[in-house]
PDB file of the backbone (N, CA, C, O) and the ligand in Angstrom, with CONECT records:
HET     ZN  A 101       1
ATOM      1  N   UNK A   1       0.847  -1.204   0.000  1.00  0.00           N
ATOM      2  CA  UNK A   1       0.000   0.000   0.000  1.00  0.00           C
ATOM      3  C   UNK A   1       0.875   1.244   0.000  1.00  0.00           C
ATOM      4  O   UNK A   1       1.959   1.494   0.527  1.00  0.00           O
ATOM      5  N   UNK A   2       0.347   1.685  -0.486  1.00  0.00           N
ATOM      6  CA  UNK A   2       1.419   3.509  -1.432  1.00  0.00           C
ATOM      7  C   UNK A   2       0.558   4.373  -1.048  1.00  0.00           C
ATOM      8  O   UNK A   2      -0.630   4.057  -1.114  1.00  0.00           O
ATOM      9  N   UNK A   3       1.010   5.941  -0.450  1.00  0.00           N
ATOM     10  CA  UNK A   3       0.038   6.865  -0.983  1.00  0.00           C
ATOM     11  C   UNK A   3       0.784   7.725  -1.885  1.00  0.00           C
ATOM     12  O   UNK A   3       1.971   8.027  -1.760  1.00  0.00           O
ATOM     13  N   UNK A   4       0.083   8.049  -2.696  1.00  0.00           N
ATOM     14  CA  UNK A   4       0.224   9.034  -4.176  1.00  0.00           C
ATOM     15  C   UNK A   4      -0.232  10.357  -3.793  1.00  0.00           C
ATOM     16  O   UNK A   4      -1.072  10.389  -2.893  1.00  0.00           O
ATOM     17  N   UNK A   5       0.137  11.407  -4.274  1.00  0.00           N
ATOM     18  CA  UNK A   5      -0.215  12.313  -4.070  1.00  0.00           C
ATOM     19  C   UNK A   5      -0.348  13.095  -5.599  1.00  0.00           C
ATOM     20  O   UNK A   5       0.574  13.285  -6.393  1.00  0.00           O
ATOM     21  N   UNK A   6      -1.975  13.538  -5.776  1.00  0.00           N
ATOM     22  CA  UNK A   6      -2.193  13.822  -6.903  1.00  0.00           C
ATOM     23  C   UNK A   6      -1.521  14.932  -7.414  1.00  0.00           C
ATOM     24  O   UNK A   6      -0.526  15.289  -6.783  1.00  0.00           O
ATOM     25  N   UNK A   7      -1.863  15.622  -8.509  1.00  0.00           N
ATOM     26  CA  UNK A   7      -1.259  16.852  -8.752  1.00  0.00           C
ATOM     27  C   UNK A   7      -2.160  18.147  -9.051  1.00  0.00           C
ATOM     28  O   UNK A   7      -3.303  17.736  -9.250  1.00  0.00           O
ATOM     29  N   UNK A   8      -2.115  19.366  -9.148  1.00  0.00           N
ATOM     30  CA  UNK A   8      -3.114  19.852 -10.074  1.00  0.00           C
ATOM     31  C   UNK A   8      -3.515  19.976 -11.247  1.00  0.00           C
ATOM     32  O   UNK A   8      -2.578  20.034 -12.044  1.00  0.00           O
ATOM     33  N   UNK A   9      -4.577  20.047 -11.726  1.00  0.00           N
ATOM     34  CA  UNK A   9      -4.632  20.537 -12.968  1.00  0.00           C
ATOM     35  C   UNK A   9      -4.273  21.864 -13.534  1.00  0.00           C
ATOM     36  O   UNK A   9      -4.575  22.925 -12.987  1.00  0.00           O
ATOM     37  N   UNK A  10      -3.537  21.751 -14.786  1.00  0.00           N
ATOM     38  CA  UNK A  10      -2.740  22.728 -15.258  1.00  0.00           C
ATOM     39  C   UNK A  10      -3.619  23.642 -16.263  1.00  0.00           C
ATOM     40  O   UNK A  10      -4.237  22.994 -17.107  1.00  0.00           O
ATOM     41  N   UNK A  11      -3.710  24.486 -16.286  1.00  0.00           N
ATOM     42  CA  UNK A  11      -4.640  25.175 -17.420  1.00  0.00           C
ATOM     43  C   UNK A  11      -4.413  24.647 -18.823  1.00  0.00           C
ATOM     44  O   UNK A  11      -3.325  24.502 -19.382  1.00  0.00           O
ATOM     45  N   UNK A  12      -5.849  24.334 -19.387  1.00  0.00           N
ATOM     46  CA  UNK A  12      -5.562  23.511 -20.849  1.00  0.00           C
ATOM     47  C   UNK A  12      -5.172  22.212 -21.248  1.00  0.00           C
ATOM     48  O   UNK A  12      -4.859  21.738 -22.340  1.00  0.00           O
ATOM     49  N   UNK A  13      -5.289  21.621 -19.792  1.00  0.00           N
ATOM     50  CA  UNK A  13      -4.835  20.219 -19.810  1.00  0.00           C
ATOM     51  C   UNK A  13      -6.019  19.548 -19.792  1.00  0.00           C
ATOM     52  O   UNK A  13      -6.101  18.334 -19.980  1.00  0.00           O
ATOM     53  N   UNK A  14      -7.115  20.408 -19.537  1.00  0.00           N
ATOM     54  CA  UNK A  14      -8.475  18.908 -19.389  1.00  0.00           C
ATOM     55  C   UNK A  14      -9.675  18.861 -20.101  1.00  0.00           C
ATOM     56  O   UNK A  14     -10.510  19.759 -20.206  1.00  0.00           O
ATOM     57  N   UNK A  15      -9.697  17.454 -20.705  1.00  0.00           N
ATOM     58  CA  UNK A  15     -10.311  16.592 -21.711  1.00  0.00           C
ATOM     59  C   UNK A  15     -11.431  17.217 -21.893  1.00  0.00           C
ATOM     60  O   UNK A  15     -11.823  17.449 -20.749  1.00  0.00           O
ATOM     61  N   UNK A  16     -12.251  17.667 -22.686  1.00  0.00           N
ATOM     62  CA  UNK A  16     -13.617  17.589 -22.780  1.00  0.00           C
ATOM     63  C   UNK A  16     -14.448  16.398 -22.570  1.00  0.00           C
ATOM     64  O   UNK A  16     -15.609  16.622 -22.225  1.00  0.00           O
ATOM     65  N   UNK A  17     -14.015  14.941 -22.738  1.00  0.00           N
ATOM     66  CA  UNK A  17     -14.848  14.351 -22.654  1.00  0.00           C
ATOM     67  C   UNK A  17     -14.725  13.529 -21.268  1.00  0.00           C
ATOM     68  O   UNK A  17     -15.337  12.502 -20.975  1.00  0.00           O
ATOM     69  N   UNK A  18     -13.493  14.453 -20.251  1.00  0.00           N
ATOM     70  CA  UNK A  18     -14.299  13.652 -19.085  1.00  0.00           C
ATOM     71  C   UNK A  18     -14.755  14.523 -17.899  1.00  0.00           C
ATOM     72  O   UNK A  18     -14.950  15.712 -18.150  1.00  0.00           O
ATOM     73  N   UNK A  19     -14.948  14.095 -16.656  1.00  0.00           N
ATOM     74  CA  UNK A  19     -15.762  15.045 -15.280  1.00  0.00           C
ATOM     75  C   UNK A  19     -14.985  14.876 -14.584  1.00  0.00           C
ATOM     76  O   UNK A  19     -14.106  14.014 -14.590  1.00  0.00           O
ATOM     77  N   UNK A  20     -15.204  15.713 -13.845  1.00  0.00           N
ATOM     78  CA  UNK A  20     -14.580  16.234 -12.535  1.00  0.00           C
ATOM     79  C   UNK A  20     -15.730  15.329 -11.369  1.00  0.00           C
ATOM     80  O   UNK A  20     -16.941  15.549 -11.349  1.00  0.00           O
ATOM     81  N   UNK A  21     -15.127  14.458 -10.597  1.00  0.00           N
ATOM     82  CA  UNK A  21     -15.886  13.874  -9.776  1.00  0.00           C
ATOM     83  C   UNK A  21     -15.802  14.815  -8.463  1.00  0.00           C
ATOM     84  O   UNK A  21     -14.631  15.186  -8.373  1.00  0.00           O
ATOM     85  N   UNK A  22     -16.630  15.383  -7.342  1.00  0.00           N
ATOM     86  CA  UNK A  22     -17.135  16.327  -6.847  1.00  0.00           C
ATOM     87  C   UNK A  22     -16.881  15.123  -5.048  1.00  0.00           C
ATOM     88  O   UNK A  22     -17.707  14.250  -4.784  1.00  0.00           O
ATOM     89  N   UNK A  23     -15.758  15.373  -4.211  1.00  0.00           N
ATOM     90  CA  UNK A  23     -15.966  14.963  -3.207  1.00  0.00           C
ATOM     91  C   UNK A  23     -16.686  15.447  -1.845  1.00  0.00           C
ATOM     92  O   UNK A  23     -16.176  16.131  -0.957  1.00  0.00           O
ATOM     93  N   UNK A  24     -18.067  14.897  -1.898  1.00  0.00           N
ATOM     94  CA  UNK A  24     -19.113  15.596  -0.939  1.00  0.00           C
ATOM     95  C   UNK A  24     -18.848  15.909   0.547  1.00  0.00           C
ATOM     96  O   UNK A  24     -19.147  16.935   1.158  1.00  0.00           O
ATOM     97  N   UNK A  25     -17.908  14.246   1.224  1.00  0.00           N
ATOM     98  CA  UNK A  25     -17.805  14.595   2.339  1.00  0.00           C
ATOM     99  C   UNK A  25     -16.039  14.283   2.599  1.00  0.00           C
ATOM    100  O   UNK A  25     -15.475  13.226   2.314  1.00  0.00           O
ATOM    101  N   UNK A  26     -15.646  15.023   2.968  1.00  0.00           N
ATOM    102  CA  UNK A  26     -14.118  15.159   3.378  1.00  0.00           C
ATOM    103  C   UNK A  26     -13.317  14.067   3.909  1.00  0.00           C
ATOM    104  O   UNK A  26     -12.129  13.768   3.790  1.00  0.00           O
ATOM    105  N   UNK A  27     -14.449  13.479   4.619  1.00  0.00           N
ATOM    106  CA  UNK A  27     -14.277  12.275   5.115  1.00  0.00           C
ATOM    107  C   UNK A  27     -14.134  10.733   4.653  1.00  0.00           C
ATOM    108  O   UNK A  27     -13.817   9.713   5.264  1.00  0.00           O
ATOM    109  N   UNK A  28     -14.479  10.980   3.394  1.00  0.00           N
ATOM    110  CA  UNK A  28     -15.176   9.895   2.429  1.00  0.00           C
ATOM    111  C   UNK A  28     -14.634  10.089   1.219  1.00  0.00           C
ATOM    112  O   UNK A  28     -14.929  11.029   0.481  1.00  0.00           O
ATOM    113  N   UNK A  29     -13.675   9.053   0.923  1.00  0.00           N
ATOM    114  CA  UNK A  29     -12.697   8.893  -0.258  1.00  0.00           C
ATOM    115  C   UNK A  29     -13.979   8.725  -1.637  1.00  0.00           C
ATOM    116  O   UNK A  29     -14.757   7.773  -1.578  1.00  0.00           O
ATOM    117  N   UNK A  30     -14.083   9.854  -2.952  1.00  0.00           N
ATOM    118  CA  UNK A  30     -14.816   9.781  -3.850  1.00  0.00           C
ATOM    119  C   UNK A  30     -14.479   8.036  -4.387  1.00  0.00           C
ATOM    120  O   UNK A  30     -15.340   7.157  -4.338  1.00  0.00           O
ATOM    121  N   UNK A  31     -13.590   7.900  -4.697  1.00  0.00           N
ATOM    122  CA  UNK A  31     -13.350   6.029  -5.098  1.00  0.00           C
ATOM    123  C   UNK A  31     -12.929   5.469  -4.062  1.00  0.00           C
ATOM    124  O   UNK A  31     -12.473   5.991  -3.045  1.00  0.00           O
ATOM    125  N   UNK A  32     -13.081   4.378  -4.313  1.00  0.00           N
ATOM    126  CA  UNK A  32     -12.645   3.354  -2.714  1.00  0.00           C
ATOM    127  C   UNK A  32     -12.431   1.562  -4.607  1.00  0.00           C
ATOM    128  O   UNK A  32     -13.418   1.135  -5.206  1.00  0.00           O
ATOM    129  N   UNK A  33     -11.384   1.229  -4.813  1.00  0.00           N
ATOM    130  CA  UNK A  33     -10.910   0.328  -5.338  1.00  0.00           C
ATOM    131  C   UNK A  33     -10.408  -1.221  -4.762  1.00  0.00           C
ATOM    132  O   UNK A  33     -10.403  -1.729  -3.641  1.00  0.00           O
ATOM    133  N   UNK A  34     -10.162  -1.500  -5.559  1.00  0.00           N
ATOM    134  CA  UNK A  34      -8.964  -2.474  -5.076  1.00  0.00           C
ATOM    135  C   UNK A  34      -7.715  -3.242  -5.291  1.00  0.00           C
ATOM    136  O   UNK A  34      -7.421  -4.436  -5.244  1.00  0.00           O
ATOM    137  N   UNK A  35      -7.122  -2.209  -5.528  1.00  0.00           N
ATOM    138  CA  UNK A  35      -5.621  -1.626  -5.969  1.00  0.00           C
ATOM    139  C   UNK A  35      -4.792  -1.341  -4.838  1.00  0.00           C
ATOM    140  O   UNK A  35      -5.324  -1.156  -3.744  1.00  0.00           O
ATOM    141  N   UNK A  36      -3.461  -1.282  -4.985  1.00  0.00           N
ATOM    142  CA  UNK A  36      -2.607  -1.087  -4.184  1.00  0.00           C
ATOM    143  C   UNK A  36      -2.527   0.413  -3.480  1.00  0.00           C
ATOM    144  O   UNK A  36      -2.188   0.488  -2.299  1.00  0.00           O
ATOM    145  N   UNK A  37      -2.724   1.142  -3.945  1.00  0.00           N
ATOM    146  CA  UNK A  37      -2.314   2.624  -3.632  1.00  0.00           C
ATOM    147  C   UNK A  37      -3.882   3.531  -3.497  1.00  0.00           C
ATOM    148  O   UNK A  37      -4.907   3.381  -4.161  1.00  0.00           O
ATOM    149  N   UNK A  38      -3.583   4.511  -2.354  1.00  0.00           N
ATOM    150  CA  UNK A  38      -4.145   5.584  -2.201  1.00  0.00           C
ATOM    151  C   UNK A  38      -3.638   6.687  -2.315  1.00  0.00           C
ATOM    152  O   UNK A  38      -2.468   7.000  -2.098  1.00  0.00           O
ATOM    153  N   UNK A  39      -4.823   7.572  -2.793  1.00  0.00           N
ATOM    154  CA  UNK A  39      -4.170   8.979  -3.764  1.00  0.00           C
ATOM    155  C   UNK A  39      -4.834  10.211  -2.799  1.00  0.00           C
ATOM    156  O   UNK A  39      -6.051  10.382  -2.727  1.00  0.00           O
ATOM    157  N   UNK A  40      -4.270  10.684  -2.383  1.00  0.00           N
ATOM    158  CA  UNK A  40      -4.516  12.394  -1.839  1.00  0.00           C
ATOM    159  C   UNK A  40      -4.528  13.736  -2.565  1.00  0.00           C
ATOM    160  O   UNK A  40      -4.043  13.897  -3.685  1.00  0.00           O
ATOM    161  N   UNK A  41      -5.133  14.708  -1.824  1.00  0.00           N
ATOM    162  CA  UNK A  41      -4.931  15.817  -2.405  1.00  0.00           C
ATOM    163  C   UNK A  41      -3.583  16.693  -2.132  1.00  0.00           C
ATOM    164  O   UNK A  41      -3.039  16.866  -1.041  1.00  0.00           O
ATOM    165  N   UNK A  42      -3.096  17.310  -3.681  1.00  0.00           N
ATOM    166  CA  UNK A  42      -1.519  18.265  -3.502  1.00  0.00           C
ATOM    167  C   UNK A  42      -1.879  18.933  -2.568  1.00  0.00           C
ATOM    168  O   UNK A  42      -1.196  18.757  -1.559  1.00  0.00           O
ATOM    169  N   UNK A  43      -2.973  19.898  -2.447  1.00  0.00           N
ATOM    170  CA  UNK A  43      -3.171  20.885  -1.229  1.00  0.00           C
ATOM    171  C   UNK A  43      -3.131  21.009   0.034  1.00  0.00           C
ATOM    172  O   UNK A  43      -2.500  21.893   0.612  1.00  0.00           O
ATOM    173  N   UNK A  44      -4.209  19.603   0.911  1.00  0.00           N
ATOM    174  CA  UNK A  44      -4.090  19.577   1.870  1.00  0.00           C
ATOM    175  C   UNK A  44      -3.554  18.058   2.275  1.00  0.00           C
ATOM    176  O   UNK A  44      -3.285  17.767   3.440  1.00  0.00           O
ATOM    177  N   UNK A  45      -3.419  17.034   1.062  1.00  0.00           N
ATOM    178  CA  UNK A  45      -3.458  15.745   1.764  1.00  0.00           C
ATOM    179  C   UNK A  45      -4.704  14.753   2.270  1.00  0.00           C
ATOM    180  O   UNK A  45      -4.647  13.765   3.002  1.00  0.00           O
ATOM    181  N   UNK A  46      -5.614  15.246   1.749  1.00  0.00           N
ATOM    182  CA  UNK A  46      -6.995  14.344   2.520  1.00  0.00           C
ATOM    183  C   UNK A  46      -7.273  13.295   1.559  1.00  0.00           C
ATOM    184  O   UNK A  46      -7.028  13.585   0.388  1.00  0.00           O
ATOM    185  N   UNK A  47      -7.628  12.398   1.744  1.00  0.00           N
ATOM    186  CA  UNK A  47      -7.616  10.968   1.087  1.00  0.00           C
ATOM    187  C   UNK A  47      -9.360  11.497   0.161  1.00  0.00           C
ATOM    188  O   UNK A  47     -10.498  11.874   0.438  1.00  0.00           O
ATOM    189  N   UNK A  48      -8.370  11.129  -1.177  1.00  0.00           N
ATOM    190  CA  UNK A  48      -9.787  11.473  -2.280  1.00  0.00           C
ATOM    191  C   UNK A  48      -9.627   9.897  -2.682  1.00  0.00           C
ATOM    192  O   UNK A  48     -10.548   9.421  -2.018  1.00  0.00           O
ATOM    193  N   UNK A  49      -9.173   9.069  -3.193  1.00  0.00           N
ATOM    194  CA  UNK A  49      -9.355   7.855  -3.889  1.00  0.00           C
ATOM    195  C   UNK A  49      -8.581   6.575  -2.943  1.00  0.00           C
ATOM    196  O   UNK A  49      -7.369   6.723  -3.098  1.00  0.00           O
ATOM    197  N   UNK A  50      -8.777   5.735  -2.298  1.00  0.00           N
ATOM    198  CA  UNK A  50      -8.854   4.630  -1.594  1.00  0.00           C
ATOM    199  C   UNK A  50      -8.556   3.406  -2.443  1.00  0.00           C
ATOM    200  O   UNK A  50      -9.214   3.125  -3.445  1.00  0.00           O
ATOM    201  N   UNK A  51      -7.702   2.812  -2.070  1.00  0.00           N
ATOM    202  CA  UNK A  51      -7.450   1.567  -2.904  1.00  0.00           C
ATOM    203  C   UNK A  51      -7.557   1.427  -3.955  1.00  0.00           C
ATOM    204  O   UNK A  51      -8.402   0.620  -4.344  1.00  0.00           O
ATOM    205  N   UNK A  52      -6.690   2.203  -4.973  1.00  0.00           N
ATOM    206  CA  UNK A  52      -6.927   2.400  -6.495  1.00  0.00           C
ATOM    207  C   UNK A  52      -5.820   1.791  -6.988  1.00  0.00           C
ATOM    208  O   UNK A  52      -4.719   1.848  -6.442  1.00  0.00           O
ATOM    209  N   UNK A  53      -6.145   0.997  -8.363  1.00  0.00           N
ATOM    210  CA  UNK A  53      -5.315   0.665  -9.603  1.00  0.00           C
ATOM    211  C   UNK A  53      -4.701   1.524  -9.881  1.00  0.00           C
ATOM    212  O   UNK A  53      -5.420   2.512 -10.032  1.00  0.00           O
ATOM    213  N   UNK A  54      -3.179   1.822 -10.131  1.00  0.00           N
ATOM    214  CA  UNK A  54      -3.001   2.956 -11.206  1.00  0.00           C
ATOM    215  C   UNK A  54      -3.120   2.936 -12.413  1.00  0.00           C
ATOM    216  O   UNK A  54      -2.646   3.848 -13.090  1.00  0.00           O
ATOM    217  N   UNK A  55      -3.810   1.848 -12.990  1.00  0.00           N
ATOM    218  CA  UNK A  55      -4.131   1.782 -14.552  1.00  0.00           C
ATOM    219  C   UNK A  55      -5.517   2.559 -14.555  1.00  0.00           C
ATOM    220  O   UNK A  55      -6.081   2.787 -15.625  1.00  0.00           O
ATOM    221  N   UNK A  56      -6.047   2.954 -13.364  1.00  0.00           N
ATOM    222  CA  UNK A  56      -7.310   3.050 -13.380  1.00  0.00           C
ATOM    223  C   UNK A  56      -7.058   5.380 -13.423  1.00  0.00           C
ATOM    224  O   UNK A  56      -7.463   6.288 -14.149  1.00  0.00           O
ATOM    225  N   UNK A  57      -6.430   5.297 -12.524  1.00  0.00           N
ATOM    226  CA  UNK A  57      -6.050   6.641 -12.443  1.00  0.00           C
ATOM    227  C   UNK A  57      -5.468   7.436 -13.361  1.00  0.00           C
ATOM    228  O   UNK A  57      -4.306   7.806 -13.192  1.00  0.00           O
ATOM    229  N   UNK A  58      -6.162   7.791 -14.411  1.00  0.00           N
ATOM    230  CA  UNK A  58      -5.278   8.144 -15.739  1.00  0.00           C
ATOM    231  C   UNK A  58      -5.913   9.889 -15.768  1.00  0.00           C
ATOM    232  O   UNK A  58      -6.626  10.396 -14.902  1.00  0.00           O
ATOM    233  N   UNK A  59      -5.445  10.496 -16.919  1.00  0.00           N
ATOM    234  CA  UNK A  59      -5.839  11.848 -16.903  1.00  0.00           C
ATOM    235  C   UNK A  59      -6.761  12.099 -16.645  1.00  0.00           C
ATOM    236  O   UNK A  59      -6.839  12.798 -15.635  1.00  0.00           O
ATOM    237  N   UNK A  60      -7.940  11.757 -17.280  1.00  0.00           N
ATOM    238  CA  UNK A  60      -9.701  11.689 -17.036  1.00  0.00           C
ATOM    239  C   UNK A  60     -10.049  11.408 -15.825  1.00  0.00           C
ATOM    240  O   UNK A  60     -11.279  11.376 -15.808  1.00  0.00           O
ATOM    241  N   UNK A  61      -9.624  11.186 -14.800  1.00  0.00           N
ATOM    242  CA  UNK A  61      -9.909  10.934 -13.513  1.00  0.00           C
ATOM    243  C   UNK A  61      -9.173  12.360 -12.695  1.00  0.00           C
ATOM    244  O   UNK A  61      -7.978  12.623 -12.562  1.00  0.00           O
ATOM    245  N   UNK A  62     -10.447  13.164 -12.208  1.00  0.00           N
ATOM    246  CA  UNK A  62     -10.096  14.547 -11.322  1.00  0.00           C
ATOM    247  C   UNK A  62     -11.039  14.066 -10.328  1.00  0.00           C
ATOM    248  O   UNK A  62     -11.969  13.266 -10.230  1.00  0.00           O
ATOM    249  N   UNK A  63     -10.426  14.856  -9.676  1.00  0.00           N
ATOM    250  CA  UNK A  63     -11.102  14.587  -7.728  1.00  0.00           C
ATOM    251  C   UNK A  63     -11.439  16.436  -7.841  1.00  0.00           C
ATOM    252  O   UNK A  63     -10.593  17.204  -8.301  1.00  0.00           O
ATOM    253  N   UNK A  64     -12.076  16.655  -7.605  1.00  0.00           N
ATOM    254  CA  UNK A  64     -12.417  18.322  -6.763  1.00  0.00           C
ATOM    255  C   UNK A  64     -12.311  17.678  -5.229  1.00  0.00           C
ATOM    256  O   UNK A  64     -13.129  16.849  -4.829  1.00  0.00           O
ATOM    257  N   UNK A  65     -11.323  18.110  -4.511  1.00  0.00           N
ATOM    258  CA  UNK A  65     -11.583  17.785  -2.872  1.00  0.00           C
ATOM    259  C   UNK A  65     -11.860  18.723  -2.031  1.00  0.00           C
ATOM    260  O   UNK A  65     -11.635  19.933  -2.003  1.00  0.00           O
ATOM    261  N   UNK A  66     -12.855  17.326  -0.728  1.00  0.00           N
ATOM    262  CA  UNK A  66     -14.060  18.472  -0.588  1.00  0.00           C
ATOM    263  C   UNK A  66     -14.323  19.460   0.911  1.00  0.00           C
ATOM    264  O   UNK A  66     -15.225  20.031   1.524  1.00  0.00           O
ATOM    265  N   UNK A  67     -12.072  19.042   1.005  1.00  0.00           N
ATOM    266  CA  UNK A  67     -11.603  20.294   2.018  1.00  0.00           C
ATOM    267  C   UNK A  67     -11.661  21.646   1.912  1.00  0.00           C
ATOM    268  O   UNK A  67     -12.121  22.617   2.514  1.00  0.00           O
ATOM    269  N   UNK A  68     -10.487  21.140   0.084  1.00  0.00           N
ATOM    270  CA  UNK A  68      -9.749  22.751  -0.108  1.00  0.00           C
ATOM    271  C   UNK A  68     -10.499  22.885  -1.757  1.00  0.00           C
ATOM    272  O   UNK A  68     -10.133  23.625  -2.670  1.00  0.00           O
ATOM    273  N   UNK A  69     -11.103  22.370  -1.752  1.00  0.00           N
ATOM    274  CA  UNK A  69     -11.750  22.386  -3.098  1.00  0.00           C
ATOM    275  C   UNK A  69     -10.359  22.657  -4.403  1.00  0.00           C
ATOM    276  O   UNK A  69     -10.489  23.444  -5.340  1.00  0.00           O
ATOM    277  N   UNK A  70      -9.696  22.209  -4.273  1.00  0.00           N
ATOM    278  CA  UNK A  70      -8.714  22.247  -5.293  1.00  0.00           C
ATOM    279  C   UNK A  70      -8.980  21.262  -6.273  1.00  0.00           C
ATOM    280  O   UNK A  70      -9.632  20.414  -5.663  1.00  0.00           O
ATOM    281  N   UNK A  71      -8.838  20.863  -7.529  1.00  0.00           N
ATOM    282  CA  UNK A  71      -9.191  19.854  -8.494  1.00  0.00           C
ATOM    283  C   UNK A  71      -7.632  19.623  -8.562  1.00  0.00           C
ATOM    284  O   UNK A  71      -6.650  20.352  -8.706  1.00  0.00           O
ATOM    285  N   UNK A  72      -7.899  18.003  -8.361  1.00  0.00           N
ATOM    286  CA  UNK A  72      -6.569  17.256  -8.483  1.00  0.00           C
ATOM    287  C   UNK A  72      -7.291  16.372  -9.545  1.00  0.00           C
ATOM    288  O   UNK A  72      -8.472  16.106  -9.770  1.00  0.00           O
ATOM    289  N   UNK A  73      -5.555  15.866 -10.363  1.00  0.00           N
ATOM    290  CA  UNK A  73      -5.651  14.970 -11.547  1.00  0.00           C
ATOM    291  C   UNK A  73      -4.792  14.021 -10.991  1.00  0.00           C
ATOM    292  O   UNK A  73      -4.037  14.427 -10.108  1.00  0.00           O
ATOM    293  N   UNK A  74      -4.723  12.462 -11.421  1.00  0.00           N
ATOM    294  CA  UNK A  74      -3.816  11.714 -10.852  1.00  0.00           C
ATOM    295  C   UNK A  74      -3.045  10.829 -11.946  1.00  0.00           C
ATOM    296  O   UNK A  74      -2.896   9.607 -11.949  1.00  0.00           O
ATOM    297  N   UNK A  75      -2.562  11.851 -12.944  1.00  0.00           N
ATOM    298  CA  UNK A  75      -1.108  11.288 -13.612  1.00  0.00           C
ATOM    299  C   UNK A  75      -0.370  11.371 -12.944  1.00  0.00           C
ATOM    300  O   UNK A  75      -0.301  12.377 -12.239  1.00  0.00           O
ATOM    301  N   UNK A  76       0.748  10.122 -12.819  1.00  0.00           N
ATOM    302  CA  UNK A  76       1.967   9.599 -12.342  1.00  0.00           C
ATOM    303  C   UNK A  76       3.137   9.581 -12.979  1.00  0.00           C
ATOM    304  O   UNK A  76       4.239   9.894 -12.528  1.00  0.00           O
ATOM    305  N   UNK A  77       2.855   9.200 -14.058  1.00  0.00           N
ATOM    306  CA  UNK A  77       3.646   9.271 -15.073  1.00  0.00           C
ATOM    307  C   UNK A  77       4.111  10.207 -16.300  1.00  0.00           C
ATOM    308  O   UNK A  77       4.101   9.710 -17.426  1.00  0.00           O
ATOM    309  N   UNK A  78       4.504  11.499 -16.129  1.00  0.00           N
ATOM    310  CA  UNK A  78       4.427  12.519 -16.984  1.00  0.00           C
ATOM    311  C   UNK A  78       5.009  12.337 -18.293  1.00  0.00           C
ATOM    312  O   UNK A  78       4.789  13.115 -19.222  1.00  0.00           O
ATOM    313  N   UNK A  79       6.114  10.818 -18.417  1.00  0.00           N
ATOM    314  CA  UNK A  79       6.982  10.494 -19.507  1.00  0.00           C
ATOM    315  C   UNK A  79       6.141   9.995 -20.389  1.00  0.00           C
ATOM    316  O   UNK A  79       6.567  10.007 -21.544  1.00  0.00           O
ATOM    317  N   UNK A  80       4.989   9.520 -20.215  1.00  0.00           N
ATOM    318  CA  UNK A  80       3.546   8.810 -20.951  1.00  0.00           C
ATOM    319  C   UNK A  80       3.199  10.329 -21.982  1.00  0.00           C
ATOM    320  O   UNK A  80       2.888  10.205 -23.167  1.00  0.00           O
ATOM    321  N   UNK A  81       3.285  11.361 -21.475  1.00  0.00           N
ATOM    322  CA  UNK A  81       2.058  12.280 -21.923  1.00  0.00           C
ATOM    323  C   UNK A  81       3.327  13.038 -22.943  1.00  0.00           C
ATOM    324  O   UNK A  81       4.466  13.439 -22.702  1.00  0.00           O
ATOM    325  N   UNK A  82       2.120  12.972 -24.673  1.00  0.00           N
ATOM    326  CA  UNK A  82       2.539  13.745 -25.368  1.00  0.00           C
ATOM    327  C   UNK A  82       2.439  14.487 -25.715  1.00  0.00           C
ATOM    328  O   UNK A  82       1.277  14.842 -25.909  1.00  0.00           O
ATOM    329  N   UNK A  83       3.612  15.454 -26.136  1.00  0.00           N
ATOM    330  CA  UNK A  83       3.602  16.735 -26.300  1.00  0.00           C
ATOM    331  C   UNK A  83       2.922  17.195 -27.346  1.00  0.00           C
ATOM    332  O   UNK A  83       2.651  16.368 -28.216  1.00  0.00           O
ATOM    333  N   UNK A  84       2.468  18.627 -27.539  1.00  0.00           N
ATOM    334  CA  UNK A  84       1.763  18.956 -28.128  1.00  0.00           C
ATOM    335  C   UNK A  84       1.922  20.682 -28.518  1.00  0.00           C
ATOM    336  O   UNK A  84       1.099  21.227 -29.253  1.00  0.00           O
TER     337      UNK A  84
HETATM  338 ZN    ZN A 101      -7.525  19.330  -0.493  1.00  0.00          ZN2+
END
């Protein structure tokens, strides 16, 4: 078990075709998986995704967390993403 710590989103980096999943209670990880690693928010650290795949955590997957309301993205791998 890992925790990850997401990143933000960068202006112009996000997809039209996916959502921003909206974490209601602070307390309560928006995904809960069953994968090795849990992912937090850059801002404050509060657990947005619970036992996640990282195949599962790709660009299209944003957390809004529902401390600091910051929108985190959870690429890991920045050597994946092409330039443009
Ligand atoms: Zn936060």
């Amino acid at each position: 078990m890992a925790t990850i710590t997401m990143r933000h989103v960068r202006d112009g980096e996000v997809p039209r075709d996916g959502g921003t999943a909206i974490q209601d209670d602070p307390d309560r990880p928006v995904f809960r998986g069953n994968g090795p690693d849990d992912y937090v928010c850059v801002e404050c650290g509060n657990l947005l995704a619970a036992s996640m795949d990282g195949t599962y955590m790709t660009k299209k997957v944003r957390v809004r967390c529902g401390r600091c309301s910051t929108v985190n993205v959870a690429i890991t791998d920045e050597s994946a993403r092409p330039r443009l």
